[in-house]
Steps between C-alpha positions, in 0.01 A plus 500: 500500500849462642425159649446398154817648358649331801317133389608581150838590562556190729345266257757642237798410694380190593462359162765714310708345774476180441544527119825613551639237724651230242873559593356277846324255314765441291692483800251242655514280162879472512482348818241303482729304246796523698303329788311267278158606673307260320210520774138472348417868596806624336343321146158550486330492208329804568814727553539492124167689437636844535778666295476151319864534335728597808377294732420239227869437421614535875289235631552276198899527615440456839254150419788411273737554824285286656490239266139581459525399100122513427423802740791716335334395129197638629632846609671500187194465325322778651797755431510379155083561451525835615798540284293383226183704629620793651788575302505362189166501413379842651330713273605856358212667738658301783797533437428900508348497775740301705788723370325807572437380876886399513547860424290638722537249789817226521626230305487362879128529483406297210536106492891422396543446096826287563778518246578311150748303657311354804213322232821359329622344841124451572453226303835401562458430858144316394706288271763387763181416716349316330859273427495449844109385485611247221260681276720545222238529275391861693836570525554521111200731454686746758804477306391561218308797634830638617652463187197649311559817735849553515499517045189720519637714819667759306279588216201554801806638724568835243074573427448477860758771596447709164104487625583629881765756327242692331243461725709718773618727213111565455442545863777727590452746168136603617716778690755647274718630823463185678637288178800783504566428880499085440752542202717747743473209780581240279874532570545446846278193517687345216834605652398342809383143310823535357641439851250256642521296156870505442568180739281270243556402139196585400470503092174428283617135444173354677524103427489290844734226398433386855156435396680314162734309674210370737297428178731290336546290782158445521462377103871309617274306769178444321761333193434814235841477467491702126309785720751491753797510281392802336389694807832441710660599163345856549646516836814367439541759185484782738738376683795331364731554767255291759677149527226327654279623241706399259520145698141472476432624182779185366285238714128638324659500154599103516137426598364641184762272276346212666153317360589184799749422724503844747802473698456331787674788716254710687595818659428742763383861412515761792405836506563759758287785531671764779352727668251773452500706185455892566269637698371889424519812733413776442685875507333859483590799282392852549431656205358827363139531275363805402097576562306796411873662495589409859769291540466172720766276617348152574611224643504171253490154563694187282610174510837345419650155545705392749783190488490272818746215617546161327468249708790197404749674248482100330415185576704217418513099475786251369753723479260729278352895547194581428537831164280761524227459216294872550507779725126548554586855642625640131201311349238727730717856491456409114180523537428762751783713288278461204190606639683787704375806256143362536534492865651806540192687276255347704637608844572852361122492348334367832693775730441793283131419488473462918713823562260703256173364652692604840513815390172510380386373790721747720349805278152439568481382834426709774481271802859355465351145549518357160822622410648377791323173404633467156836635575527220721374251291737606241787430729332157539475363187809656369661166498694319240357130440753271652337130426655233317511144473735477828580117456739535228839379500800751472675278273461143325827212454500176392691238502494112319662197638473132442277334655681202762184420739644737752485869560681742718466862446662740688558884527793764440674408844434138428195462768277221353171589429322193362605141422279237353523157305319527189401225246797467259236431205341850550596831413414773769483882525566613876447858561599681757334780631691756755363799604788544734772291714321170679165544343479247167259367348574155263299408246557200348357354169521198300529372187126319416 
C-alpha cells in the first residue's frame, strides 16, 4: 500500500509540475523570436495541437519572424478555431464544468482562453500576412474581422466579467465564514494591485487604434479610399495632438475628393513596433480563512503584469521621428485591470476549496499518506497562470514620408538599420519589428 501512495504521489508531482512551468516557456518563446529560430522542428504543425491558443499565437509570431507568411496564417487559424470552439462557443454545462475544475485544480491546468485583445490583433497579424502574400482579397476579410471585434468587444467584454463575477460570488457563499474571510482579504490584495498597477494607465477605454490605424492603411492600399478616410479619422480624433496623424489623415482626405487624377506622389508608411509588451509574474499573499471555526492562514497565488525595456526609443528617416501611435502595455493592464475582481474570486474560490478538502482529508486519515499527498499537491498547483501572447510589441509609432525611390532608416543614435530603393510609382508600408537592440525584422509591402 505505501508503494502505491509512493507511485501516486510521484505521478502527482510529475504532472502538477509541469502545468505550472509557463513562466519558462514563455521564456523559451521570447527567445526564440529574438534568435529568429525559424528551424522546421521549432514550427511544426503538430506543436499547435495542445493548449491550441498559447502556443497557437506564439508559433504564428515566430513563422511571421520567419517570414513564414502562410505557416503563421495557419497557426493563426488554429488559435482562432479553438477560440471559436472552445471559448466562444462552449456550452453552459461546459462551461461549468471547466470553471468548477479551474477551481478545484489551476487555471494552469486547463487549455489557455487568451484575452479579448489578442483575437483583435489576431486577425490583425493575419491581415498584414496576407498583404505581404499579395492576397489582398484575404487580407480584407481579416480586417474587417478586426474591425467587427474591436465595435462588438465591449458589449461581450462587461457580460463576460458580470457572468465570472457571480459565478465566484456563488461559489464562495456556500460557506457563510469563508465568504466573511474573502471580503476581510479583499483589502490587502487590492492594496497590493494598487502598487503593481500604478506604473500603467490602465482605464476601460479598450479600442486598439493600432489595429485602426493598420486597417485603414489596408483599405488606403486596396484604393477604398472613402473606408480609409473615415477609419484614420477615428484615430486621428483621439488624438489631435499626433502630427503625423494629423499628416496622414490630410493626405487620405484629398483621395476621397478625387473621382480621377490621384496624385501622382506615392509615399512611404513605416511602423515601428518596440519591444515586448508585459510579461506576468506572479506574487503570493498569506491570508487568513476560517473552517469549522479554526482559523487558517494560507498561502495564495496571483498574477500581475510586468513592464520590460523598449528596444529603439524612435526610429527616424529624412530628418523625421517616428510618434508613438499606442502603448500596447496600457491597452493589456486595461484589460487585465478589468477582469481583476473576476480573477481575484476565482483564486480565492479555488484555494478555499483545496485547504478544506486538506482538512478533510487531514481529519480522516490515519496513515498520514494522503494528507501528505494532497498537501503537497496543493503547494503544486497553487500557481497563478502566467501565459500570454509573448510576441507583442511594448509600443507602436509611425511615421509617413514621401516616397523618392530611396530609403534609409535609421535608429535613435543614428545607426542605420535598413536602406532600400523602392519603385517611386508604389506606395509601401515597412514595418519594423524589434524585440530588442540588433534583432529587426523588416517587412516590406507594396502598393498592388
Amino acid at each position: 500500500m505505501k508503494l502505491f501512495y509512493s507511485c501516486f504521489y510521484l505521478f502527482v508531482l510529475f504532472f502538477l509540475s509541469a502545468c505550472s512551468n509557463h513562466a519558462n516557456v514563455n521564456f523559451f518563446y521570447e527567445k526564440a523570436f529574438i534568435n529568429k529560430q525559424c528551424n522546421e522542428g521549432m514550427l511544426a504543425l503538430n506543436k499547435a495541437e495542445k493548449d491550441t491558443i498559447y502556443t497557437g499565437l506564439n508559433l504564428a509570431s515566430l513563422a511571421r519572424v520567419c517570414k513564414d507568411y502562410e505557416k503563421s496564417n495557419t497557426f493563426f487559424d488554429k488559435a482562432e478555431e479553438a477560440y471559436k470552439y472552445d471559448v466562444d462557443l462552449q456550452s453552459d454545462i461546459q462551461k461549468t464544468t471547466k470553471n468548477f475544475s479551474e477551481i478545484l485544480l489551476n487555471d494552469t491546468i486547463n487549455n489557455y482562453q487568451g484575452y479579448f485583445y489578442e483575437r483583435i490583433m489576431l486577425n490583425t497579424y493575419k491581415g498584414l500576412n496576407y498583404m505581404s502574400l499579395g492576397d489582398f482579397k484575404n487580407a480584407r476579410v481579416e480586417f474587417n474581422r478586426a474591425l467587427y471585434r474591436q465595435d462588438r468587444m465591449k458589449e461581450y467584454f462587461y457580460d463576460y466579467i458580470q457572468k465570472a463575477q457571480e459565478e465566484y460570488q456563488k461559489e464562495l457563499k456556500k460557506d457563510k465564514k469563508i465568504y466573511a474571510s474573502f471580503q476581510q482579504n479583499l483589502t490587502p490584495i487590492y492594496k497590493q494591485y494598487d502598487n503593481l498597477l500604478d506604473a500603467f494607465n490602465a482605464n476601460k477605454n479598450y479600442t486598439n487604434i493600432y489595429a485602426t490605424y493598420l486597417s485603414a492603411l489596408f483599405f488606403f492600399f486596396d484604393k477604398d479610399y472613402i473606408k480609409a478616410y473615415d477609419l484614420l479619422k477615428e484615430v486621428a480624433l483621439s488624438d489631435i495632438k499626433n502630427t503625423q496623424l494629423q499628416k496622414q489623415f490630410q493626405v487620405f482626405e484629398k483621395f476621397t475628393h478625387l473621382k480621377t487624377n490621384f496624385p501622382q506622389q506615392k509615399y512611404i508608411f513605416i511602423v515601428y513596433e518596440d519591444g515586448f509588451s508585459v510579461t506576468k509574474e506572479e506574487f503570493h499573499l498569506t491570508l487568513p480563512f476560517i473552517f469549522n471555526d479554526n482559523l487558517a492562514n494560507i498561502s495564495v497565488a496571483f498574477a500581475y503584469l510586468k513592464s520590460r525595456n523598449a528596444s529603439y526609443k524612435f526610429l527616424q528617416s529624412q530628418g523625421e521621428k517616428t510618434q508613438n501611435l499606442i502603448y500596447f502595455d496600457d491597452i493589456i493592464a486595461s484589460e487585465f485591470k478589468t477582469l481583476l475582481p473576476s480573477m481575484v474570486m476565482k483564486t480565492l474560490a479555488s484555494s478555499a476549496l483545496k485547504t478544506s478538502i486538506n482538512l478533510a482529508i487531514a481529519n480522516n486519515d490515519s496513515t498520514g499518506f494522503l494528507s501528505f499527498i494532497s498537501t503537497v499537491s496543493t503547494i503544486l498547483i497553487n500557481k497563478a497562470d502566467l501565459r500570454m501572447w509573448q510576441a507583442l510589441p511594448k509600443s507602436a509609432s509611425i511615421l509617413m514620408l514621401k516616397n523618392e525611390g530611396l530609403v534609409k532608416i535609421y535608429d535613435n543614435k543614428e545607426k542605420i538599420i535598413f536602406e532600400d530603393e523602392l519603385e517611386k510609382d508604389k506606395n509601401y508600408i515597412l514595418m519594423i519589428r524589434s524585440f530588442m537592440p540588433n534583432s529587426n525584422i523588416v517587412y516590406k509591402i507594396k502598393e498592388q
